[in-house]
N, C-alpha and C positions, 0 to 999 in steps of 0.2 A: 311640379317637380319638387321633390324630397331636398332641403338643402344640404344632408349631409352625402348626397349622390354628384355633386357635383364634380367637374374636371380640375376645378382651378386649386383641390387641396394638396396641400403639400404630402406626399407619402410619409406613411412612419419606418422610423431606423429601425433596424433589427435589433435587437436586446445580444449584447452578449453574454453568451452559456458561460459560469466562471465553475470550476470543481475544485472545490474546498472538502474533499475526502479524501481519506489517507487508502493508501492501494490494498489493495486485496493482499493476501497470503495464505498462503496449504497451511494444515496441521503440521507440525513437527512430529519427523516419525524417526523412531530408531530401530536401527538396521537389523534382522536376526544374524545369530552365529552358528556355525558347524563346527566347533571345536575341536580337533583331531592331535595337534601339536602348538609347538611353539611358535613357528610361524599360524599358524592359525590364529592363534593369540596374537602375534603382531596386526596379522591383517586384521583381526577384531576391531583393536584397539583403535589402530586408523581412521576405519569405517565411522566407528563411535565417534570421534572426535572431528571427522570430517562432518557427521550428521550436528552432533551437538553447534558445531562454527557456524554453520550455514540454519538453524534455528534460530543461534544472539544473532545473528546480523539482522534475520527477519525483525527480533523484537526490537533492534536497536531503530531499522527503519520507520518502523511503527509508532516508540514512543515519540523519537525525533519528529517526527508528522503532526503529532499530535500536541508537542511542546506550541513546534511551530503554531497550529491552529488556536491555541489555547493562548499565546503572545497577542495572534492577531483579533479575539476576542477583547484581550484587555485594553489594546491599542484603541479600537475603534472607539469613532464619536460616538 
């Protein structure tokens, strides 16, 4: 008999999975326009700056992740 086939060994622990990557994100897209009048214009404008807000927050997500990983880089032993 094989000694490493034995009953008497102790199981091994499962390794914990850790994800040290920053999440995913879509391209930033900007919206087309139909411009016909001044409300058209308005509603452009919204659109545009609703698209542009919700792109900084992606990048802001991103760098912030990234700070974060780059701290825990310098920290470690």
């Amino acid at each position: 008999m094989l000694s490493a086939c034995t009953v008497d060994q102790v199981p091994l622990t499962t390794a914990e999975i850790i994800n040290d990557s920053c999440p995913l994100v879509s391209r930033c897209t900007i919206p087309g326009n139909n411009l016909t009048n001044n409300q058209s214009l308005l509603n452009d404008y919204n659109a545009l700056k609703k698209a542009w807000l919700f792109c900084a927050a992606q990048v802001d997500m991103i760098a912030d992740c990234q700070d974060n990983q780059n701290e825990k880089t310098r920290t470690a032993p």
